[in-house]
N, C-alpha and C positions, 0 to 999 in steps of 0.2 A: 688534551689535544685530540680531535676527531681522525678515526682510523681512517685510512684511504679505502675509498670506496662504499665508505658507511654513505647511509641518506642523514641530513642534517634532520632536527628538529622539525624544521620548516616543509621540509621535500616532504617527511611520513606525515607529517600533519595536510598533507594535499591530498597524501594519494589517499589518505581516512577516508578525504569529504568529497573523493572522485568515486570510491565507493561506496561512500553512504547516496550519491546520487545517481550512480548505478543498483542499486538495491533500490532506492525508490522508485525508479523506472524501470524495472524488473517488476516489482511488486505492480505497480500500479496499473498498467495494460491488461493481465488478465484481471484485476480488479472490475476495474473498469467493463468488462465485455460482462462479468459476472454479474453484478449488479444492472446495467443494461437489458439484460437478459431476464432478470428477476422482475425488475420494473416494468418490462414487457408482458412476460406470463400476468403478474399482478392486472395487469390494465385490461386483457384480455379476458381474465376471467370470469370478471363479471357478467360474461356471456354466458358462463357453462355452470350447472351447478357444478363444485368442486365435494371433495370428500373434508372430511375438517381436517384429517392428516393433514393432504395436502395442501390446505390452506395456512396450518401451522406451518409445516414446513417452509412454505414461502417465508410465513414471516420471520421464521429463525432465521435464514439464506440472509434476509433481507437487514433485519437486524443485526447479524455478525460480518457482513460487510461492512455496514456501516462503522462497526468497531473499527475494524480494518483501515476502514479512510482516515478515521480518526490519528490512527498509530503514527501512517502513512505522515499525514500530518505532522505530526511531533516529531518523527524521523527527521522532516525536511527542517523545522527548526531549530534540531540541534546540529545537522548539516549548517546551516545559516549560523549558529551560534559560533560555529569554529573560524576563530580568525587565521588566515594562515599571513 
């Protein structure tokens, strides 16, 4: 028999995937402005010679976002996978 006041099954299984879709949308906004930002310098620099550092470093930036979207990604379908 369920205690009074406990959340059922069903309730904690909501509010899981109210915050795994808040952590997606947490994550994803400054995501988003980062890579924006990366893809801009990148676009831009063709103009300027760069240092190689700084060329690396773009593409790590660039590259490890990209992971990030990925994750991002898998987050929202195991969000999507929880039936509640």
């Amino acid at each position: 028999m369920e205690q009074a006041g406990a959340k059922s099954d069903r309730e904690q299984l909501a509010e899981v995937k109210r915050q795994l879709n808040r952590l997606h949308h947490d994550l994803q906004n400054p995501l988003s402005v980062l890579s924006g930002n990366v893809e801009l310098v990148r676009a831009v620099s063709g103009d300027f010679e760069l240092d190689e550092t700084i060329v690396q470093s773009l593409e790590d930036i660039h590259a490890a976002s990209h992971q990030l979207v990925e994750l991002l990604d898998r987050l929202k379908l195991i969000q999507s996978a929880l039936e509640v």
